[in-house]
C-alpha positions, 0 to 999 in steps of 0.5 A: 500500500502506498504511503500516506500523506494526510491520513492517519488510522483515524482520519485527518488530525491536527491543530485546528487552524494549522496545517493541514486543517487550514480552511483552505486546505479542507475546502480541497479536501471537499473538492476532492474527496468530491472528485472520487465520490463522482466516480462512484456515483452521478449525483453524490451524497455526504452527511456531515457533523461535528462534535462541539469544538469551536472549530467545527463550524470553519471546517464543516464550511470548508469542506461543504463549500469544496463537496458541492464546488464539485457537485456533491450535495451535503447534509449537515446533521449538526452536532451528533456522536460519531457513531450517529453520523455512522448511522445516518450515512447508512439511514439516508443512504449517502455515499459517504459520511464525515465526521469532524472531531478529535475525539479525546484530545483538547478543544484546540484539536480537530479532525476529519475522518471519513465513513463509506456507504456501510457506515464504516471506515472508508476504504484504504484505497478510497483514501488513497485516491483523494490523497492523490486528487487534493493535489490535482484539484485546480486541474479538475473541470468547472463545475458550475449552474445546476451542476453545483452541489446544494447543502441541507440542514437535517433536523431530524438526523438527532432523533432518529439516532437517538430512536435507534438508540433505544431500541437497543436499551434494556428497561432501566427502571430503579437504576440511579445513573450519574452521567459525564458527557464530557462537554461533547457530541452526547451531552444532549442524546445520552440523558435522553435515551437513559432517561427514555429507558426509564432510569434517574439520570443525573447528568454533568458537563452539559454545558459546551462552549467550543472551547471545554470539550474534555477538559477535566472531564469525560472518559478520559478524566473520571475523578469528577464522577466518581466524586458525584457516585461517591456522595450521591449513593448513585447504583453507577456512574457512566462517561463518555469523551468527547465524540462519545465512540467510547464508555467507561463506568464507575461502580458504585463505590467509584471503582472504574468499570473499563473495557476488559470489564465491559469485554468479560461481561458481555460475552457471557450475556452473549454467548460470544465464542471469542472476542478480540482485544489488544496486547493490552488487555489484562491477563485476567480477563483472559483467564475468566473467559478461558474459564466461560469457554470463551476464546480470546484473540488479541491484536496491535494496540488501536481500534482499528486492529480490533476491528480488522481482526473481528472481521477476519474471524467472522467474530463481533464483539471486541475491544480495548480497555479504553472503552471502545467496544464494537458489537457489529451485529449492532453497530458497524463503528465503536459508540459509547452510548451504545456500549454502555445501553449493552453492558448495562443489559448484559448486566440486568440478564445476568443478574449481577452488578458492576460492583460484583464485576469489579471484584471479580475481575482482579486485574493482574499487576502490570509494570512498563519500563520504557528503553531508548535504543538506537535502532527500535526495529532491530531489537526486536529481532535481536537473539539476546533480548528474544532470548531474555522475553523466552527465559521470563515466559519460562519463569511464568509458565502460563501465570502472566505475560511478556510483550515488547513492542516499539514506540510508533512515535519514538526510538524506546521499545516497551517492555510490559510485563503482567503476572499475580506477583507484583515485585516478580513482575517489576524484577523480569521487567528489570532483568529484560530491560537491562539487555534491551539496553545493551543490545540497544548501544551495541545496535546505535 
């Protein structure tokens, strides 16, 4: 596959404003992305939305005016999790969906990723062909009269995902729910389809101003909410980042409730065969699911990965511990909402509670000890640290696990090491890091 030039696993990121999401430069992103999509179809169609961010108003413009300067039109769904724009490019039958959102990161931050038809991630190579058509765009033929796109404002783009939604929910009627929706895309459809499923929702951070999107809040920083569980006598407290793709709970002590969690507990209400995680993935959920016959495959660390694999395996539910559940029987892409209606009816039919979950599952102690090395590629493959991981293994005999894996950023390889035995772990992760070192000047 070629190499790319804008676009990462999850679309195009940066800071908003900069290189390469400058107006001008999303207005040619349109421009072509249009181009490719009337090579597919006459009169093309795009869904677009956005998260709460203040730069989401520019960049949808920018990219409305590139799609119907080439004859696209474009409907604009407005401020809509991820996963609902995934849903209303399959709802509205659109060639393709956009969604402008940096997910996680902070307000100055944005990002245009693409969904084809299915509502799942555009193709690679549809990618690649719009990476080689925004240099191309001032030699694209006039488009102009009738021929230009038109841009329509959806308003029923919000009640609709918000019906879907609850046709997925269980009857949550008793349950006293606390909700952190981050300042982002759910702060307004998670209460309601709580609410409409019947449970006392209290809901935090609905209030975006473009600029506090996960700002000490979301899934990415729980404190807030498991300080309103805590003094609320709250059953669970659930939160969601920024595009609301992903869910964490805290139990209702204020334990966190993560994916390997979410992963154990609904397999079982399942009946899944296997799930599919990252190298990630405490050693614990593996050692529950082996004793519920349920096979685990594991995969690079990202969503992506996950997805790639669960497909591969014809399997449908997998994950990572961030909170990022795909069930494709569902939902062709991660959705937080979703994830957190499925886990909570996974928790009703089986009768349990995430209190119970939490100390059930026990994770394993884990300890990662980073290494600069001079030539991250060839220590991996080097016999002497192959050598050491092998000697570790042998010492855990099937109680814990050994992974390196090098940096995507950086020259460090990362040595992790898992196991029931904290100061055993620390002491093999000691020992192999030492000769990663070494290894490591030898290679420089």
């Amino acid at each position: 596959m070629s190499e790319r030039k804008y676009f990462g696993t999850d679309g195009v990121r940066a800071v908003a404003g900069e290189f390469p999401l400058t107006a001008a430069w999303v207005m040619n992103l349109g421009a072509a992305a249009g181009e490719v999509l009337k090579r597919r179809s006459a009169r093309p169609c795009v869904v677009i939305g956005k998260d709460t961010r203040q730069s989401g108003d520019m960049l949808e413009a920018a990219l409305a005016a590139g799609l119907t300067s080439r004859g696209v039109n474009v409907i604009h769904v407005g401020v809509l999790p991820t996963p609902g724009v995934s849903y209303l490019t399959r709802y509205l039958e659109a060639e393709a969906g956009v969604v402008i959102s940096a997910s996680h990161n902070p307000y100055q931050d944005n990002g245009i990723k693409f969904f084809g038809a299915d509502g799942g991630k555009l193709s690679d190579a549809t990618e690649l062909e719009i990476e080689a058509a925004i240099d191309d765009v001032t030699a694209f033929a006039p488009v102009s009269g009738v021929d230009l796109g038109s841009v329509t404002d959806y308003g029923e783009a919000e009640r609709l995902y918000t019906k879907f939604l609850r046709a997925q929910a269980p009857d949550l009627s008793g349950l006293r729910i606390a909700m952190d929706c981050a300042n982002g895309a759910a702060y307004r459809v998670g209460p309601k389809v709580f609410q409409a499923a019947g449970a006392d929702v209290f809901a935090v951070f609905t209030t975006p101003d473009g600029r506090n999107i996960n700002r000490g809040c979301g899934s990415t920083h729980l404190e807030q909410l498991q300080r309103v569980v805590r003094g609320g006598e709250y059953d669970l407290g659930v939160a969601f980042d920024g595009d609301a793709d992903r869910a964490l709970f805290v139990d209702s002590r204020g334990n966190v409730i993560h994916g390997d969690h979410m992963l154990l507990l609904g397999a079982r209400a399942r009946g899944d065969a296997a799930v599919v995680t990252t190298i990630m993935s405490n050693m614990a959920l593996e050692v529950k699911l082996t004793e519920a016959g349920v096979g685990l495959e594991r995969t690079a660390v990202g969503d992506r990965y996950v997805h790639e694999r669960l497909h591969a395996k014809a399997l449908t539910l997998g994950g990572e511990q961030s909170g990022h559940v795909l069930f494709l029987d569902v939902s062709p892409t991660g959705d937080g909402v979703l994830t957190a209606l499925l886990t909570l009816a996974a928790m009703k039919k089986l009768g349990t509670t995430l209190d119970e979950l939490h100390d059930e599952l026990v994770m394993f102690p884990q300890t990662l000890v980073n290494v600069r090395v001079g030539d991250k590629k060839a220590i991996s493959r080097d016999g002497r640290v192959q050598a050491a991981v092998e000697q570790a293994e042998a010492r855990l005999a099937g109680r814990g696990r050994v992974n390196l894996r090098p940096s995507g950023t950086e020259n460090l390889i990362r040595v992790m090491v898992e196991g029931p035995d904290e100061a055993e772990i620390h002491e093999i992760a000691r020992t192999i890091a030492a000769v990663v070192e070494e290894q490591g000047s030898v290679s420089a």
